[in-house]
N, CA, C and O of each residue as an XYZ file, in Angstrom:
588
protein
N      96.652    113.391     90.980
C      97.542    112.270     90.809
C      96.915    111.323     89.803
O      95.715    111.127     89.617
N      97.798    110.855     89.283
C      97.282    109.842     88.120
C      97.677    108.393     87.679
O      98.898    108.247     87.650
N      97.174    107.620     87.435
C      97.807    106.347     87.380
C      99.171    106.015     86.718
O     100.044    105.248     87.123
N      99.140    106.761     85.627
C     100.558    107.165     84.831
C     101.659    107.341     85.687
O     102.626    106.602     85.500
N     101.714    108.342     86.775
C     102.691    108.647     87.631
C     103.085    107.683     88.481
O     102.304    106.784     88.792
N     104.698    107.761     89.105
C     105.191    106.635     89.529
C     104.637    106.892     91.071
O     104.402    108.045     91.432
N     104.415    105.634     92.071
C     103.870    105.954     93.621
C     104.655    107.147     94.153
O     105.718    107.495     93.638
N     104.161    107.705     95.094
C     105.006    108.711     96.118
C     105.183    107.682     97.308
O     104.468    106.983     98.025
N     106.543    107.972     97.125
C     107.144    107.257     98.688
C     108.095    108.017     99.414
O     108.995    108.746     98.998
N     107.786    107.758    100.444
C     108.500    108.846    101.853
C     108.930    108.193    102.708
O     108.277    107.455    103.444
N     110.160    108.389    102.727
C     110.793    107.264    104.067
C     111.363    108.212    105.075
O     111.530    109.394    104.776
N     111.768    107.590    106.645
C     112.065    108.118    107.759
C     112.587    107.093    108.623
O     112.173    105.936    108.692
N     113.652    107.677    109.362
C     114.077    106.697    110.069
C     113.635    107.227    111.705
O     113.387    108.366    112.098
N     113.643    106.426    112.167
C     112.965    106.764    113.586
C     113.922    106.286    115.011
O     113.995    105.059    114.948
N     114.393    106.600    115.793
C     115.368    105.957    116.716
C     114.729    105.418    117.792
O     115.216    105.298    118.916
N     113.437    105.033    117.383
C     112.858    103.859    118.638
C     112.333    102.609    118.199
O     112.233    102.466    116.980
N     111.915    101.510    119.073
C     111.428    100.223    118.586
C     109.925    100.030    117.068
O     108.887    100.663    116.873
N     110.388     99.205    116.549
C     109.146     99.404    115.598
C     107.730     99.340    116.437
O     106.799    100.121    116.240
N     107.726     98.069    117.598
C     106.581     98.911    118.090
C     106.232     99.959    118.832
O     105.103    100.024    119.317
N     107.306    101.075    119.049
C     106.853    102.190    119.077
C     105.825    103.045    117.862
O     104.746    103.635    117.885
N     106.572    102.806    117.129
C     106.456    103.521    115.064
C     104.818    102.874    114.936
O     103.772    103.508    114.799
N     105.016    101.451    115.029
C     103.618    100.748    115.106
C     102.203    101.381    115.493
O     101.125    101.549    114.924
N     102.655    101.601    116.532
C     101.555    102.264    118.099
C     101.161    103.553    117.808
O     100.163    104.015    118.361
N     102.087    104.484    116.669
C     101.899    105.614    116.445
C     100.941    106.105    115.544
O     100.155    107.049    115.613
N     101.260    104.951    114.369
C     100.553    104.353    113.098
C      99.560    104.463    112.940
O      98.819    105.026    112.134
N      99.440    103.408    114.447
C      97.868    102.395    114.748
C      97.114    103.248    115.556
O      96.152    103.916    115.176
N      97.625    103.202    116.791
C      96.764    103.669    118.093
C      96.240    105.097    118.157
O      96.871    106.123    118.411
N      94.343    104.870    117.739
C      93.491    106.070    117.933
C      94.292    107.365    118.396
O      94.867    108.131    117.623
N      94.239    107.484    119.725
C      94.954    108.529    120.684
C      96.172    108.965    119.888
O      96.376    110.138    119.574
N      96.972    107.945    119.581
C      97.966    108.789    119.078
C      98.035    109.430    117.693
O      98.703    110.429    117.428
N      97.259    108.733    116.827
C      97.083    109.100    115.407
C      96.287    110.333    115.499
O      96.145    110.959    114.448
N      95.736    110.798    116.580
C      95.025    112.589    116.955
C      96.291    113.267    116.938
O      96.491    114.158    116.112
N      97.116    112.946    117.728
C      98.435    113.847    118.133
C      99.257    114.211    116.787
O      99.790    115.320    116.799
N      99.442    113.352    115.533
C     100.628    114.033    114.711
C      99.975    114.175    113.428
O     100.390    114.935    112.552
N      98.522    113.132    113.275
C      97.872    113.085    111.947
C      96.714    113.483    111.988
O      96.872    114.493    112.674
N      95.951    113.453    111.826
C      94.358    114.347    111.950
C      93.434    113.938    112.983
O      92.692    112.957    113.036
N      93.673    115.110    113.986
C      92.998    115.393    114.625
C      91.488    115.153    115.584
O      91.002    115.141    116.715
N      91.166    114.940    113.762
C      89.288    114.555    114.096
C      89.415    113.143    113.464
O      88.341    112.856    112.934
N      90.094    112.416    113.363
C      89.857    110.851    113.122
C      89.172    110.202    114.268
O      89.909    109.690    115.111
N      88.035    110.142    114.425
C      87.161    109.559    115.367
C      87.053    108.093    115.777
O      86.522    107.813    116.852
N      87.598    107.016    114.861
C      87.984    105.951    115.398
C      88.528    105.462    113.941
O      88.355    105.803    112.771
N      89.469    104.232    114.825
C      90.426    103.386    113.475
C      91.241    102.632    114.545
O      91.801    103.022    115.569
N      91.081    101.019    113.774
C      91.905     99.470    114.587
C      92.494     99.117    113.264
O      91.820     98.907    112.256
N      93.813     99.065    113.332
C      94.642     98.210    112.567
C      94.295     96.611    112.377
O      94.905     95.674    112.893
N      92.745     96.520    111.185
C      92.440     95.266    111.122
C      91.724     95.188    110.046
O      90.980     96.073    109.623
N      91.987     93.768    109.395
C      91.344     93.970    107.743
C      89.517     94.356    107.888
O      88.634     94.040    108.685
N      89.572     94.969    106.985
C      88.060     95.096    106.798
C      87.492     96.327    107.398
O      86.366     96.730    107.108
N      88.270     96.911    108.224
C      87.824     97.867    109.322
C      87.890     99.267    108.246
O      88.850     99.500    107.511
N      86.749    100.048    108.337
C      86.676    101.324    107.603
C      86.112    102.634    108.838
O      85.463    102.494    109.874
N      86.717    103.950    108.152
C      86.753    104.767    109.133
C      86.254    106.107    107.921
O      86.516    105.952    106.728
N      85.634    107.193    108.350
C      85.393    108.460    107.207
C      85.537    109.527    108.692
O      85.193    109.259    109.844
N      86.199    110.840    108.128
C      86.438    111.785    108.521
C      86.405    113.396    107.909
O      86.563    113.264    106.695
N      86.294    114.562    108.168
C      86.192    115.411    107.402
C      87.250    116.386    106.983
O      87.265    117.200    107.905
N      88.109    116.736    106.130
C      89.073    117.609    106.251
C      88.442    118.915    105.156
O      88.014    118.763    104.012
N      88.606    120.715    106.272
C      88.613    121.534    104.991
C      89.894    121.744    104.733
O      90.878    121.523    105.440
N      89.766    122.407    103.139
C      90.834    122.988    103.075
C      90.611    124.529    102.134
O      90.157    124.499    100.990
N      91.021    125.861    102.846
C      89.990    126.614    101.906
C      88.858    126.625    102.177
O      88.295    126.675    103.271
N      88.336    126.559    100.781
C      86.561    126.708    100.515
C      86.280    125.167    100.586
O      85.184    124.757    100.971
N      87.146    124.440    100.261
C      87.082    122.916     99.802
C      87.025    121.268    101.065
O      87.899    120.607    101.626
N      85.389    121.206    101.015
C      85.707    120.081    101.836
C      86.026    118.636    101.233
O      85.469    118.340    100.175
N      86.988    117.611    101.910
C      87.214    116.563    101.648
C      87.306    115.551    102.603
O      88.229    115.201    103.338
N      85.375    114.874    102.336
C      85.559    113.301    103.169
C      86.360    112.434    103.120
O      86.472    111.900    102.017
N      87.142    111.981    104.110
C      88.094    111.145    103.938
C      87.145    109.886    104.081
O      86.068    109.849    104.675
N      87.799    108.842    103.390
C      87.281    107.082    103.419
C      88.623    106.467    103.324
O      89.596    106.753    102.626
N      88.411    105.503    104.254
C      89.742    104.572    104.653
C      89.496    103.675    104.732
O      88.768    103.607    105.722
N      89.661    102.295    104.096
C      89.111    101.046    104.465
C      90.734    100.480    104.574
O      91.602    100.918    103.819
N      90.988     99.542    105.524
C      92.086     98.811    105.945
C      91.631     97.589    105.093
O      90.523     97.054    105.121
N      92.983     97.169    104.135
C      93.135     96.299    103.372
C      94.280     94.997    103.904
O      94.221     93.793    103.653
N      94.932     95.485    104.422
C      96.015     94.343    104.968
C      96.743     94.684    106.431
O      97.381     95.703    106.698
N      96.567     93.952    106.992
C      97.799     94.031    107.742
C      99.057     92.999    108.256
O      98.831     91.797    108.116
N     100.047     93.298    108.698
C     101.046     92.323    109.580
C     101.599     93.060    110.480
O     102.515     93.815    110.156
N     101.051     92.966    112.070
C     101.220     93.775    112.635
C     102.753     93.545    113.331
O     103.398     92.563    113.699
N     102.994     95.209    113.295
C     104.031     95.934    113.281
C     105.541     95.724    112.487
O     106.699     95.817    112.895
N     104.905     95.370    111.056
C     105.559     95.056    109.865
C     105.102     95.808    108.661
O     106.007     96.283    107.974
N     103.867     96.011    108.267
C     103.292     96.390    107.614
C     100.991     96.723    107.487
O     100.119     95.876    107.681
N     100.840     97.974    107.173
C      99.737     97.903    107.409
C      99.066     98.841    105.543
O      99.410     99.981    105.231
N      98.453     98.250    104.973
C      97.687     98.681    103.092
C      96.337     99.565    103.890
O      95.657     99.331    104.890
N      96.366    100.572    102.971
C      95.037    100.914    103.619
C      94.470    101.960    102.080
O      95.226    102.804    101.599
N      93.073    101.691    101.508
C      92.401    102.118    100.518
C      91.928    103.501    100.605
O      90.917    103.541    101.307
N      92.329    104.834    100.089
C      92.037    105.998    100.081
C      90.995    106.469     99.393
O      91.237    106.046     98.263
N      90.134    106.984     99.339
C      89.254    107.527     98.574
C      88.594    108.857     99.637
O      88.870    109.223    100.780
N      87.840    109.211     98.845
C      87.247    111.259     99.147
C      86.561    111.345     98.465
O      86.822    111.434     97.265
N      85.289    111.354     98.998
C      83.439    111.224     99.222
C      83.158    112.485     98.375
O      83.138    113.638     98.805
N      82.953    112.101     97.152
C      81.861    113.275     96.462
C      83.574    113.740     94.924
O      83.462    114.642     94.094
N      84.437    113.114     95.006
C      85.588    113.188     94.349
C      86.267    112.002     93.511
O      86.637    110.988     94.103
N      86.439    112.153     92.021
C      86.796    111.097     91.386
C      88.321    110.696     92.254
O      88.891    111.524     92.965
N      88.795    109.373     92.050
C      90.013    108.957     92.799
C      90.317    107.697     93.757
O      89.551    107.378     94.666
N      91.431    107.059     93.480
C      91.431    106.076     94.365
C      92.750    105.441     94.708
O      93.151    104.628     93.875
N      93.467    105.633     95.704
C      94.822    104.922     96.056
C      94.857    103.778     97.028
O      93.805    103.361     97.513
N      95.748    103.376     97.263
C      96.157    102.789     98.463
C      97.347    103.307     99.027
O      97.959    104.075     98.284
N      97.922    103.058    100.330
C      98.412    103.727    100.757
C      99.311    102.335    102.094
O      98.931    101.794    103.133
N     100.433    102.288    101.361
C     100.975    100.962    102.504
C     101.990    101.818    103.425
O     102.661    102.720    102.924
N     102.061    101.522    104.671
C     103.159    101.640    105.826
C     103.449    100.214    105.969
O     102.746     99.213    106.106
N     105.208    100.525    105.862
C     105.681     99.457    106.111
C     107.012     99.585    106.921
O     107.641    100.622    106.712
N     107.618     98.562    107.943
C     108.078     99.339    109.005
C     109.660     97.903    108.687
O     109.775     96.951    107.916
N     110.259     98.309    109.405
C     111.919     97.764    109.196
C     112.545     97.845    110.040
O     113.116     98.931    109.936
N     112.884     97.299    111.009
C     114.062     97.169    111.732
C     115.688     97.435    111.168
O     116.208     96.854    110.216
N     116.177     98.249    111.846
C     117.733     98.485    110.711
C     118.645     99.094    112.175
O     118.033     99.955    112.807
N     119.790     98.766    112.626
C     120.289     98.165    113.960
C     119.204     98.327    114.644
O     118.287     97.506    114.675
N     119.239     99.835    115.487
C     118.769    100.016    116.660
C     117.481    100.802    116.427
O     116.593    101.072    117.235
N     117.613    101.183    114.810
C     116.264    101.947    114.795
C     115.156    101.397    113.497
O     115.173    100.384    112.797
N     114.317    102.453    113.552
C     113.642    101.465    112.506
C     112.746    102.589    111.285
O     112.337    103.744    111.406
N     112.714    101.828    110.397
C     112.696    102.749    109.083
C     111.329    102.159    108.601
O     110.939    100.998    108.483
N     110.540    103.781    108.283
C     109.364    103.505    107.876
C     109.121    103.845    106.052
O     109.485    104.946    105.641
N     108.713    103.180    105.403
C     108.086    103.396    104.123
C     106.721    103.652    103.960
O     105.928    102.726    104.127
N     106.313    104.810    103.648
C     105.097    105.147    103.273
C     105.121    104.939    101.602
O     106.064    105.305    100.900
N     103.731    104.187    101.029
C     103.850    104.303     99.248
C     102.612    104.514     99.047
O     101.760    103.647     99.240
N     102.282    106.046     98.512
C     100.560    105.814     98.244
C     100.843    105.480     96.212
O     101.697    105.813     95.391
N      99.862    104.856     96.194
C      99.560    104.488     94.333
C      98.351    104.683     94.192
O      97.465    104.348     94.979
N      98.201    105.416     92.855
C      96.908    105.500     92.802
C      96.488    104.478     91.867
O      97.207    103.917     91.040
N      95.322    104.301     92.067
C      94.484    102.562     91.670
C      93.612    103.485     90.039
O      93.600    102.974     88.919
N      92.929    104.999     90.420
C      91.979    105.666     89.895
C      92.318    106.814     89.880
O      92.361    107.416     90.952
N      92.710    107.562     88.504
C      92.950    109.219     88.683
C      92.174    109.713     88.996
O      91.049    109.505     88.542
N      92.544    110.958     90.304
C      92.075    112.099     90.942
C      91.886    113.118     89.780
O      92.666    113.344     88.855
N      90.792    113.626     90.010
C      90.112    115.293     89.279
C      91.451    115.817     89.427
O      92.214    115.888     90.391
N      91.563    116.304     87.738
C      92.458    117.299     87.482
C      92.618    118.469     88.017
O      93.652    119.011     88.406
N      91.169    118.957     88.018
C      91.261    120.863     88.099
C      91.379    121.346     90.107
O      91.122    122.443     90.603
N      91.779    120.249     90.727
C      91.771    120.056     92.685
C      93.147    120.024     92.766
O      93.805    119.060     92.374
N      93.805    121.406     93.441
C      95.188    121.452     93.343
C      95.710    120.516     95.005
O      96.883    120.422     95.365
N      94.946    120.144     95.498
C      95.110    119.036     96.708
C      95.212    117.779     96.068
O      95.378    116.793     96.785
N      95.118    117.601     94.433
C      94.890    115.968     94.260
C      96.274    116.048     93.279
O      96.615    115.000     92.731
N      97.168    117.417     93.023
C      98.185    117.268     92.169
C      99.226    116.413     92.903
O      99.098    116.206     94.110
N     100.395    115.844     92.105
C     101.518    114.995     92.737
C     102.107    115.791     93.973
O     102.244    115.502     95.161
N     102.437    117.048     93.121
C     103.208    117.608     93.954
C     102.584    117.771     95.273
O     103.437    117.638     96.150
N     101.310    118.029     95.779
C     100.784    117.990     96.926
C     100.696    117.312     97.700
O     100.604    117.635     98.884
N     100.696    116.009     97.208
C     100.709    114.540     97.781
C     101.911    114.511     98.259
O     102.009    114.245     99.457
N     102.979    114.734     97.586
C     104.466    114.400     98.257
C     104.694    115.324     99.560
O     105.136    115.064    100.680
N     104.298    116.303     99.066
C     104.461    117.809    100.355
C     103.318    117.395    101.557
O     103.587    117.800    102.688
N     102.272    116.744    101.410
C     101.342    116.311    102.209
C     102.510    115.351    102.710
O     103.286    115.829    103.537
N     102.739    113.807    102.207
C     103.341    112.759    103.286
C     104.983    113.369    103.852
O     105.641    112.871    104.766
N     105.268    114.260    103.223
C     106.723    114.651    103.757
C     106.158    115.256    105.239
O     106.269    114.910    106.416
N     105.661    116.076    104.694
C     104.771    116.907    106.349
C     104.812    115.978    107.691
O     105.405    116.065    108.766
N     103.653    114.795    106.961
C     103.157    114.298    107.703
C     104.232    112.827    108.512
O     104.112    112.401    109.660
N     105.118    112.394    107.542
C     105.915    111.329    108.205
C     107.241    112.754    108.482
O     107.068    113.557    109.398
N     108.361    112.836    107.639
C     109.493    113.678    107.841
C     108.821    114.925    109.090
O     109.549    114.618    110.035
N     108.241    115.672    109.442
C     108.061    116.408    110.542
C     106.962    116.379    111.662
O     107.168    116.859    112.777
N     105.879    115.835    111.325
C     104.934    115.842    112.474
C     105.042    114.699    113.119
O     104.946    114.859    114.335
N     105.276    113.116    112.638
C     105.175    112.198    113.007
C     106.873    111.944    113.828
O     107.274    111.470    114.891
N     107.402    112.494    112.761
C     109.459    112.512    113.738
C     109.408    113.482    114.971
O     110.173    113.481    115.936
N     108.286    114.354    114.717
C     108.285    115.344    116.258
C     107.834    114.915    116.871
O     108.115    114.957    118.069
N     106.608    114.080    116.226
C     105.980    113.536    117.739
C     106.842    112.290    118.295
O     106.977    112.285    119.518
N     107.320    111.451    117.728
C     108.403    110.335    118.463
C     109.189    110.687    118.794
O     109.690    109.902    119.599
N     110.029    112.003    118.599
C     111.120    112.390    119.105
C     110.748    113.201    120.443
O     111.629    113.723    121.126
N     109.431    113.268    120.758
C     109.082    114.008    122.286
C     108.566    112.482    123.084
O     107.549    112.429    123.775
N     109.330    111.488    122.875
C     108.385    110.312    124.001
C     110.068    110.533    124.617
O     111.116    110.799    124.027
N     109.739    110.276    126.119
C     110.580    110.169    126.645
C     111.751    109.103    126.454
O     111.301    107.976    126.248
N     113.090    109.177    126.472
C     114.273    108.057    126.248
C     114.203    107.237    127.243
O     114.987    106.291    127.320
């Protein structure tokens, strides 16, 4: 991904309270259940940084997360980067009330182009990564809390 390119944004609508969507976002326990797994700790609060390991392939990638903003259960900025890899985004959730349900915006931008020749750092991966991750894992997992 490259600074040139316009943000990737992924939206979803969700049919429960934003602080449900919030809680899903935010809360440790649940961010195991639809988003990675081995995230070992993370508080929706400025300043707060978290690193984790993802392979993929032959290819490992430290995750680094530092929380840049929040307004809780409105919006939460959070700084991307991957330990040992040129690159640097941010990455805002931002949440909406709209009647009864509520609509999430994911926008990652990159701040610093990602290494060219890492087919995990192309656009197209990024979009297929947050579609995954908001449009099916995160809508499956809210759509299994009880009504």
């Amino acid at each position: 991904m490259k600074t040139s390119e316009p943000p990737v944004i992924v939206e979803q609508d969700f049919n429960v309270s934003k602080r449900k969507v919030w809680k899903a976002l935010t809360d440790l326990t649940q961010m195991q259940q639809w988003f990675f797994s081995n995230i070992q700790d993370f508080e929706p609060k400025v300043g707060f940084t978290t690193e984790f390991t993802i392979k993929s392939e032959e290819r490992v990638f430290p995750h680094h997360w530092k929380v840049l903003e929040v307004i809780p259960a409105r919006k939460m900025v959070q700084e991307w980067k991957y330990g040992g890899y040129k690159g640097l985004c941010t990455v805002a959730f931002e949440l909406e009330e709209v009647k009864q349900s509520t609509k999430l915006r994911v926008t990652a931008t990159v701040l610093e182009d990602f290494t060219d020749n890492i087919p995990e750092f192309k656009r197209e991966s990024c979009v297929a990564g947050w579609e995954y991750f908001i449009n099916k894992s995160l809508l499956d997992y809210i759509n299994s809390f009880p009504t």
